[in-house]
C-alpha positions in Angstrom: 19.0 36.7 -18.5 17.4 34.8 -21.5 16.2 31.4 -21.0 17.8 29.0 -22.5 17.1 24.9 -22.8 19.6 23.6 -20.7 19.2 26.3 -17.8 17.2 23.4 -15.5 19.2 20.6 -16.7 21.1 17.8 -14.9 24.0 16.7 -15.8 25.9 13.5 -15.7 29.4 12.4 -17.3 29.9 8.9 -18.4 33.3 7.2 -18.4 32.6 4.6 -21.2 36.0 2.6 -20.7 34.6 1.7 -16.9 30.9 2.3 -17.0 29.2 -1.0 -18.5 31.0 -3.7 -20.6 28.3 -6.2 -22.5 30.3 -8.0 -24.4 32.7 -9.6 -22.2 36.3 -7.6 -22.9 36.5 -5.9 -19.6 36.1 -2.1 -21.4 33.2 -0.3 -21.1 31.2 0.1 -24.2 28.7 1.9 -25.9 25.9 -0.6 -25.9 26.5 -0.7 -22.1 26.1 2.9 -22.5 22.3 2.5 -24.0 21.6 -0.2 -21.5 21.7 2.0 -18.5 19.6 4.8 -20.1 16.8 4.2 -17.7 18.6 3.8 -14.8 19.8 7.8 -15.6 16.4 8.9 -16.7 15.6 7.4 -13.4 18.0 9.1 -11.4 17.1 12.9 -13.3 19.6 13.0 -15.5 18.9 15.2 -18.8 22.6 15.4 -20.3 25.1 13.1 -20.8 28.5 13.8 -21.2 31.1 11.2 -22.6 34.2 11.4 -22.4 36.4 10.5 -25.9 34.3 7.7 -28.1 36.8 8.6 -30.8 39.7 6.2 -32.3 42.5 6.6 -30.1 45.8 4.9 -29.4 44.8 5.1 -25.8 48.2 6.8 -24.6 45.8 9.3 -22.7 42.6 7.3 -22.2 41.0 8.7 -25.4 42.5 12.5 -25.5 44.8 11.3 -28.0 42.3 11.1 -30.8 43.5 9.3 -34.3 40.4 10.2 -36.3 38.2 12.4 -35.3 34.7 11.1 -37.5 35.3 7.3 -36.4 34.6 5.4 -33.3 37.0 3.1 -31.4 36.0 0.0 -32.4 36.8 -0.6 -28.1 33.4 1.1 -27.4 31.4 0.1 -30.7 30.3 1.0 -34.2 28.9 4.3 -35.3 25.9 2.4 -36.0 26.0 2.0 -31.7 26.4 5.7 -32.1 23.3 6.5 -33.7 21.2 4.1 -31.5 22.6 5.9 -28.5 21.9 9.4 -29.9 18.0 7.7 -30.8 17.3 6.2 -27.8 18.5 9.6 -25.8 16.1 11.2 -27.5 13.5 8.9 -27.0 13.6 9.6 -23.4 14.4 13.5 -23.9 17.9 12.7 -23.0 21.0 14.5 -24.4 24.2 13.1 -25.6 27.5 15.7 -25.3 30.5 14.4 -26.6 34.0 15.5 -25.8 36.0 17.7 -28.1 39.7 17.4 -27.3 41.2 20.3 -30.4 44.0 21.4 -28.5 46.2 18.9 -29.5 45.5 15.1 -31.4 47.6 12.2 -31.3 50.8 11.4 -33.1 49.0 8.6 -35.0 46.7 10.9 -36.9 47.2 11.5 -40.4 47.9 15.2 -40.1 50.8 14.6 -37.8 52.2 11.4 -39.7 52.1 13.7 -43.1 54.0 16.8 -40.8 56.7 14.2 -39.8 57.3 13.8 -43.2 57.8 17.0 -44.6 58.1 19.4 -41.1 57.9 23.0 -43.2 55.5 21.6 -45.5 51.5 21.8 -45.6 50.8 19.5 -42.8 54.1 20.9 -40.6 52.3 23.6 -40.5 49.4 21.9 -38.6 51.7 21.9 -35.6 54.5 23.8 -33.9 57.8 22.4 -34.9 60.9 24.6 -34.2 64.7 23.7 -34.9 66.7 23.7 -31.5 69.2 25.6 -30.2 72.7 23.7 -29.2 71.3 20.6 -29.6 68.5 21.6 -27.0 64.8 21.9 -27.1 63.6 25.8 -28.3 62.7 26.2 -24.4 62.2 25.3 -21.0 58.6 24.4 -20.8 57.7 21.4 -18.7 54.6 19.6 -20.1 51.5 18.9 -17.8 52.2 15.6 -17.6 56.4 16.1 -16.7 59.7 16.7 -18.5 60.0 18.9 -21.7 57.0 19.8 -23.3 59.7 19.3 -26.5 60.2 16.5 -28.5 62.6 15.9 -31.2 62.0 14.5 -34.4 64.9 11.7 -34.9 67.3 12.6 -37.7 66.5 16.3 -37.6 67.2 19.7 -35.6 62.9 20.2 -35.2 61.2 19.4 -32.2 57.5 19.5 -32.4 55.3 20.9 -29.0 53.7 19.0 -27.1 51.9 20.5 -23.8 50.3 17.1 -22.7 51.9 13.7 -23.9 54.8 13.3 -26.5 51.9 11.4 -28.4 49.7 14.4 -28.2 51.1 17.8 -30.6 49.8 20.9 -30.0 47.8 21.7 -33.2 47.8 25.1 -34.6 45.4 27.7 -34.1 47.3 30.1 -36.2 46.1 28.2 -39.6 43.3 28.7 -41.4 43.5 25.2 -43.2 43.5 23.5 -39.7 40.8 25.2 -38.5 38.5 25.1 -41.4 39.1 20.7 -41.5 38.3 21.2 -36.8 35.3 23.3 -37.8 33.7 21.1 -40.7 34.3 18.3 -38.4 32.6 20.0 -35.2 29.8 20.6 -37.2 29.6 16.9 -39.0 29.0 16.1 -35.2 26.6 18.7 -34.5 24.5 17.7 -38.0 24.6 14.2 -36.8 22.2 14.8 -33.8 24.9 15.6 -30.6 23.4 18.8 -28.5 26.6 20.1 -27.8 30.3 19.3 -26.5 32.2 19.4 -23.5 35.7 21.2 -24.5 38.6 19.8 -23.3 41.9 22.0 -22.4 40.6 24.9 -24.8 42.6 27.7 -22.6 45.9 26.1 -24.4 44.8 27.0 -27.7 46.5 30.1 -27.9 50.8 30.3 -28.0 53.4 33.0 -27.1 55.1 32.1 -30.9 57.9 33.2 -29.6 58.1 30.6 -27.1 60.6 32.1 -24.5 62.2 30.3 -22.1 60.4 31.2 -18.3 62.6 30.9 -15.0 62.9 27.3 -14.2 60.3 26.5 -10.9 61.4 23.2 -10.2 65.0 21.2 -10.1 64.7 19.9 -13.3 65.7 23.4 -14.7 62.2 23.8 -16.9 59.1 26.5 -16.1 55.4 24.5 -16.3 53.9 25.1 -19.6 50.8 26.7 -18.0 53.3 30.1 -17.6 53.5 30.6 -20.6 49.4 29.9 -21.3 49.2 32.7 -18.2 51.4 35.1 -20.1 49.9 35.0 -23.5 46.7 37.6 -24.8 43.9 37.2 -27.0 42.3 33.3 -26.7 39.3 35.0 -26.6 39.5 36.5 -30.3 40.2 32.4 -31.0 37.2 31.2 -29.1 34.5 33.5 -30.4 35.5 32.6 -33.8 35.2 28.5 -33.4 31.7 29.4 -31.4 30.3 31.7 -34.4 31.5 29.1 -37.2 30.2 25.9 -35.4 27.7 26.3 -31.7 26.4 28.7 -32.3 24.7 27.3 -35.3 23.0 25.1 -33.6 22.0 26.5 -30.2 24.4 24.0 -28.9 25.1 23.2 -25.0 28.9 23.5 -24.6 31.0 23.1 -21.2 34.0 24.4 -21.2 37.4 23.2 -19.1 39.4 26.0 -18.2 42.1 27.0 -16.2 44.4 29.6 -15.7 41.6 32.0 -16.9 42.2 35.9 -16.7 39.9 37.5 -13.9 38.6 40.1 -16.0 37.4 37.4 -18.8 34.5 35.4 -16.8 31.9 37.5 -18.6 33.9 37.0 -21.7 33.6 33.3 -21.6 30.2 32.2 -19.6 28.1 35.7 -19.6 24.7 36.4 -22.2 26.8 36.2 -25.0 29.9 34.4 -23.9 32.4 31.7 -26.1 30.5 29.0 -24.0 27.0 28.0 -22.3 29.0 27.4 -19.0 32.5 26.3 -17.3 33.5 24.0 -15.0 33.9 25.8 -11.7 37.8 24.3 -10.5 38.1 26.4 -8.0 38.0 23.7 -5.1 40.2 21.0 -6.9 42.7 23.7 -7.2 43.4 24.0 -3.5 44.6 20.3 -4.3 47.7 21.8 -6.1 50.8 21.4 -4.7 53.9 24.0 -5.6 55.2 20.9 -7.5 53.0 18.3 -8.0 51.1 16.1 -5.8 53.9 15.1 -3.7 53.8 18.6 -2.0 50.0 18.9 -1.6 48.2 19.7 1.1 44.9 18.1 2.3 42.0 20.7 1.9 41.1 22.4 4.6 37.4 23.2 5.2 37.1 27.2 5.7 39.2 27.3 1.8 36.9 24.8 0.4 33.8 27.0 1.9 35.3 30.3 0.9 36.4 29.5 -2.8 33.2 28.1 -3.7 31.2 30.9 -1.8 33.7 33.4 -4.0 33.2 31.2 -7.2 28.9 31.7 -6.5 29.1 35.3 -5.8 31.5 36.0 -9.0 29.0 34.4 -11.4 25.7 35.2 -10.5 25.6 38.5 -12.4 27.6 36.9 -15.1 26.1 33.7 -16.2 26.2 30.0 -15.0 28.8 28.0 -14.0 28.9 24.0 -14.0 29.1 22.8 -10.5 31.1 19.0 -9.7 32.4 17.1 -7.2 34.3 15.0 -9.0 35.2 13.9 -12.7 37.2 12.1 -14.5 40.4 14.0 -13.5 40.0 14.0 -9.7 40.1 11.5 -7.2 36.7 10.8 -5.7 35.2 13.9 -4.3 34.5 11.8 -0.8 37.9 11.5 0.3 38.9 15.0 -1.0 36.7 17.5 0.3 35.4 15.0 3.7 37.3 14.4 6.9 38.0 11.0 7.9 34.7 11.1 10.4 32.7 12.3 7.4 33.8 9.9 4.6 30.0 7.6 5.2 26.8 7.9 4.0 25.6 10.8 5.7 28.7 12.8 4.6 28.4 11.6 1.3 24.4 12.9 0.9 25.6 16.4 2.9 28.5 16.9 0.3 26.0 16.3 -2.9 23.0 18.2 -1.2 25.5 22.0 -1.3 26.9 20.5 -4.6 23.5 20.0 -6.5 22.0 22.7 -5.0 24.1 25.6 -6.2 23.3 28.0 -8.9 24.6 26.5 -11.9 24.5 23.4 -13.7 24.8 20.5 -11.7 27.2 18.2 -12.8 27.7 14.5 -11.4 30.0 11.9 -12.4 29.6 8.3 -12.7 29.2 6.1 -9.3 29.1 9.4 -7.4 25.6 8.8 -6.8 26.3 5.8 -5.1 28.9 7.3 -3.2 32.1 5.7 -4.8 35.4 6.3 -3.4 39.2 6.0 -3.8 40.9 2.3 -4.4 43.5 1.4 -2.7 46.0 0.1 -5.1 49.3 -1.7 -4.1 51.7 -0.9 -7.0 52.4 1.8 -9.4 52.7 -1.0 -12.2 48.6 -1.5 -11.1 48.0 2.4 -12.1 46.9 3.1 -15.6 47.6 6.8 -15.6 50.0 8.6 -17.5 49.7 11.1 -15.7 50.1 9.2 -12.3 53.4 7.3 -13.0 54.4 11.4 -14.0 53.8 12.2 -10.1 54.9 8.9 -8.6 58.3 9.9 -10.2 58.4 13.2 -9.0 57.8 11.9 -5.9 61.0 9.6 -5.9 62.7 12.2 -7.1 61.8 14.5 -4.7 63.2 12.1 -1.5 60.3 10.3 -1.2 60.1 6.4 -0.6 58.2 4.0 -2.4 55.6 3.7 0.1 54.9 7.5 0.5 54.6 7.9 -3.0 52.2 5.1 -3.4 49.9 7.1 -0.4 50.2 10.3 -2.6 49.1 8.8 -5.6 46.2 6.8 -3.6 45.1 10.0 -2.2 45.7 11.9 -5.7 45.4 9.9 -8.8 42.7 10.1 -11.9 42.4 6.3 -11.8 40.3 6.6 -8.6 37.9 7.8 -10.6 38.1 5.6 -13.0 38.0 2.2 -11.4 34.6 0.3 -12.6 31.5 1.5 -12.4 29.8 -1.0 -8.8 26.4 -2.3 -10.5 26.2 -5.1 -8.1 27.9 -7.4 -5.7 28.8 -10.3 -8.0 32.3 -10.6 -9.8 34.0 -7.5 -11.0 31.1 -5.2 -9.2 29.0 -6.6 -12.2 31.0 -4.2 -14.9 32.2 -6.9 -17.1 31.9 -11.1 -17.1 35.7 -10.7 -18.1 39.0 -9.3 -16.7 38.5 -5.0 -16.1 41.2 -3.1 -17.7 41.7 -1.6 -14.3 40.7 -3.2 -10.9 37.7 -2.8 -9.3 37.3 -1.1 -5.9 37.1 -3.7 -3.4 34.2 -2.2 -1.7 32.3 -2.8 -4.5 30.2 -6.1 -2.1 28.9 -3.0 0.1 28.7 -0.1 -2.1 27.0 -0.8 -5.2 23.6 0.2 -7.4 21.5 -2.8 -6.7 21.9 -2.5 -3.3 21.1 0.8 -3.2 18.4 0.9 -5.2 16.8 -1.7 -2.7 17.8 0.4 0.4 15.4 3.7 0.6 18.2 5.2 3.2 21.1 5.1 1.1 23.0 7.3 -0.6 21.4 6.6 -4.3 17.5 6.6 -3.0 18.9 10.4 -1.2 20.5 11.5 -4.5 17.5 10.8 -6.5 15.5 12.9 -4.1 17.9 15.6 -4.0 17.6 15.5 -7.8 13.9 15.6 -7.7 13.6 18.3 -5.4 16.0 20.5 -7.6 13.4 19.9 -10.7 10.1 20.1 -8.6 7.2 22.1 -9.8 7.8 24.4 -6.6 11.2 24.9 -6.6 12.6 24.2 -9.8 12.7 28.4 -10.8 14.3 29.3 -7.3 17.2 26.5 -7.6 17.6 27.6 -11.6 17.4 31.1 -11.3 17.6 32.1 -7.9 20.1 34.0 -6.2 23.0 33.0 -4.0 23.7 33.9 -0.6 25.6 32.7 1.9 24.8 32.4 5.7 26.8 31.8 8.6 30.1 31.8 6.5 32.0 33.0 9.4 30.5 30.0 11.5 33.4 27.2 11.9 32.4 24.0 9.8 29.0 25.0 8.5 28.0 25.3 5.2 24.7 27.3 4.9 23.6 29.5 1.8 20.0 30.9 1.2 19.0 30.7 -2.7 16.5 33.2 -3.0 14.1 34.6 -5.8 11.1 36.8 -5.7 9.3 35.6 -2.6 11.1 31.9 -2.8 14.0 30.9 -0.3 15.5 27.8 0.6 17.9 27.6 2.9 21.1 24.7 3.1 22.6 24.3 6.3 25.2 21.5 6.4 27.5 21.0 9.6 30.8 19.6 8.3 32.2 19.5 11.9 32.5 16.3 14.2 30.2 17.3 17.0 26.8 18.8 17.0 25.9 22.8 15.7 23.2 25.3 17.2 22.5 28.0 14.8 20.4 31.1 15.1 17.9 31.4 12.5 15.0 33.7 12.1 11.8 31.8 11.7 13.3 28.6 10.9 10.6 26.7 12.4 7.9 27.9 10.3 10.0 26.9 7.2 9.0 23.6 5.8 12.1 21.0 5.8 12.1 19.3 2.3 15.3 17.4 3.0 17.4 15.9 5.1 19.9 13.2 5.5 19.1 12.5 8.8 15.4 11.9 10.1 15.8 13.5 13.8 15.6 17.4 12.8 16.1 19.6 16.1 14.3 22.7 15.5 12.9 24.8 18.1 11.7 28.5 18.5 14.4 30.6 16.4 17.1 27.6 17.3 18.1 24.7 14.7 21.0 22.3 16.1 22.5 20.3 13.1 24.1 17.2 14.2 27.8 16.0 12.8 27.1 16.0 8.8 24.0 17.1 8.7 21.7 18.8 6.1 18.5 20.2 5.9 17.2 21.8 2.9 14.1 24.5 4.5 11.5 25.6 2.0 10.0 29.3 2.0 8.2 30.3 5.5 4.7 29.4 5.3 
């Protein structure tokens, strides 16, 4: 494998509409951004990922973009921009923006010019289609709920739209459109940005026949994503915008993909893939109900185990993948992926611990290093989500009560994570001196960064050790490079893996279960123990008994 710059790298993604507000609007803004560069230096953060800076309507929080070389004047000036992008590299920090070309918002100029004149120059930016019988051209339900088809008043076109009605599909089939995404993607690029994290890119490519699929839900439409699974030839797409912009500049770039083909990993994240890296979904997508959230399931601990184990082993002749607990789209990884008994601080330092120490790039998300969790939230009018009042209506329509369909969306929504970042225990979790745009987490008295940072036992104090041992002179190679292998993965509620290169191996052992473990290790009691969560480490002979969410991270014998 070549070496490349961001092999060793830590990640972190910023939220700037909830991360730090400085001038008193309750949003989040870029200056807040640049005031908390040394807390994440601190930490052992190298890469910063935003999510969308640009001018927006706001339908989606930002992934309806307006105009694509401004910033919203919510989160600053350009000028902000530049200081950001000067101080990062000050401390050898850097910035990835988010690049949301699937689709742009109705607002943009491109679309407003297409409404005008649908089979003209601009219509052709986008997929508009005349109906048939006074119905949409198909079935498809968008991601977000009801026809992923809307009509343009006073005519027979509807225009496609696979998220939000305010977000059209853009066309990939034009070579105008793609030569104004490219010049723009490299504008960034010129400007200083080391790369982008690519939002919904899998969608880029149509069926432009768009056949109706059999309905899969009462509402008589097929989910969108059916017809993404039943379409060829993204990849021809993707290596084209890689060789015309990236890969230019030697540019970091995450990709968000689902629904990928299984023979196309090396396609996408191997030597010479479309991107650097992916995120690796495969444990948010035992979240998925047949429906929606209504008919989820909570995840069970032997499928979270074995699709990550799956997701290791699939990669680590291919190329890296990016590793999360949580982002922006999730509810907080602590109440997903913990039992109730688990969901406290030493569950929350066992669940980073086999996060960060994966092979791949790990990826944390704001106030998970703290160990931030779900808000409970008493109305749906209190959610901000599109995409949450989408599933609380499902619900409902599905026979649920009010009540229930509150729990579902506590337990499910995006707004969990994007409730203020907890700086400290005055007002408003010290995010803004004015009203949040969403509420705070009440927990924010207890759980916040100035406590932690004064506590060496909590969960911040653990994270930036776990950090620091992941980047550490004597391990740094063996966690970047090293080989994955699971242990004990037929062992109820342990999570153990060896990563292993040349004469290096650590070993992560991590008991999920309520009561205490004894596992059978060769000479585990000559290997060093960098890390635990728990001081009292039982080790005797061949014999190491992990207590109920425990980890221990074991160095090479000596």
């Amino acid at each position: 494998m070549t070496k490349k710059w961001w092999h060793d790298k830590v990640a972190y993604q910023i939220y700037p509409k909830s991360f730090f507000d400085t001038n008193g609007d309750g949003i989040g803004d870029l200056k807040g951004v640049i005031s908390k560069l040394d807390y994440l230096k601190e930490l052992g953060v190298d890469i910063i990922w935003l999510s969308p800076i640009y001018q927006s309507p706001f339908v989606d929080q930002g992934y309806d973009i307006s105009d694509y070389y401004r910033i919203d004047e919510t989160f600053g000036t350009m000028e902000d921009f530049d200081t950001l992008l000067a101080e990062a590299k000050k401390r050898n920090m850097y910035i990835v923006m988010d690049l949301v070309i699937n689709h742009c918002s109705d607002q943009h100029q491109w679309f407003q010019k297409a409404l005008k004149d649908p089979e003209g120059e601009y219509g052709d930016y986008f997929y508009f289609r005349k109906g048939t019988n006074g119905n949409p051209p198909s079935n498809y339900r968008s991601y977000f709920g009801g026809s992923a088809w809307e009509k343009v008043p006073g005519t027979d076109y509807y225009y496609l739209h696979m998220f939000a009605k305010e977000q059209p599909d853009l066309n990939w089939n034009n070579p105008k459109l793609l030569n104004e995404l490219y010049t723009m993607i490299n504008w960034w690029l010129e400007k200083g940005v080391a790369g982008f994290r690519i939002d919904a890119i899998i969608n880029i490519k149509k069926d432009l026949s768009f056949q109706s699929f059999p309905p899969d839900g009462p509402d008589g439409l097929a989910s969108v994503w059916r017809m993404v699974e039943s379409v060829n030839g993204v990849g021809d797409l993707l290596e084209d915008l890689k060789k015309n912009t990236f890969e230019k500049y030697q540019a970091f770039t995450v990709a968000e993909v689902f629904n990928m083909k299984k023979d196309e990993l090396i396609e996408f994240v191997g030597e010479n893939g479309h991107f650097s890296t992916m995120f690796d979904f495969s444990a948010h997508s035992l979240s998925f109900g047949e429906h929606g959230w209504y008919d989820s399931n909570p995840i069970q601990f032997e499928d979270f185990r074995k699709v990550l184990f799956h997701s290791q082993l699939e990669c680590q002749d291919v190329g890296f993948l990016a590793n999360i607990i949580e982002n922006h789209d999730e509810p907080r990884g602590v109440n997903r992926y913990l039992p109730d008994y688990a969901q406290n601080q030493d569950g929350t330092k066992m669940l980073g611990t086999i996060s960060v120490l994966l092979r791949g790039l790990p990826f944390l998300y704001q106030g998970q290093e703290i160990g931030m969790q779900n808000c409970p939230i008493d109305s749906i009018e209190d959610y901000n989500d599109i995409n949450t009042h989408g599933e609380y209506q499902m619900a409902l329509d599905a026979g649920f009560t009010e009540e229930d369909a509150l729990q579902v969306c506590y337990i499910n929504s995006r707004d969990n994570a994007r409730t203020p970042m907890q700086w400290d225990d005055t007002v408003n979790g010290g995010f803004t001196s004015g009203k949040p745009w969403l509420k705070v987490n009440p927990n924010y008295k207890e759980l916040n960064v100035k406590t932690e940072l004064g506590d060496e036992n909590s969960v911040l104090s653990y994270y930036k050790k776990l950090i620091a041992l992941r980047k550490s002179e004597n391990y740094k190679e063996v966690f970047t490079y090293g080989t994955f292998v699971p242990i004990f993965e037929n062992e109820p509620d342990i999570f153990a893996y060896e990563r292993r290169l040349d004469n290096q191996s650590v070993i992560v052992l991590a008991n999920f279960g309520k009561e205490a473990k004894t596992l059978v290790l060769d000479q585990i009691a000559d290997r060093p123990v960098l890390l635990t969560n728990q001081p009292d480490v039982q080790i005797a002979d061949n014999q190491i008994t992990l207590k109920s969410c425990q980890v221990i991270v074991a160095g090479t014998t000596e």
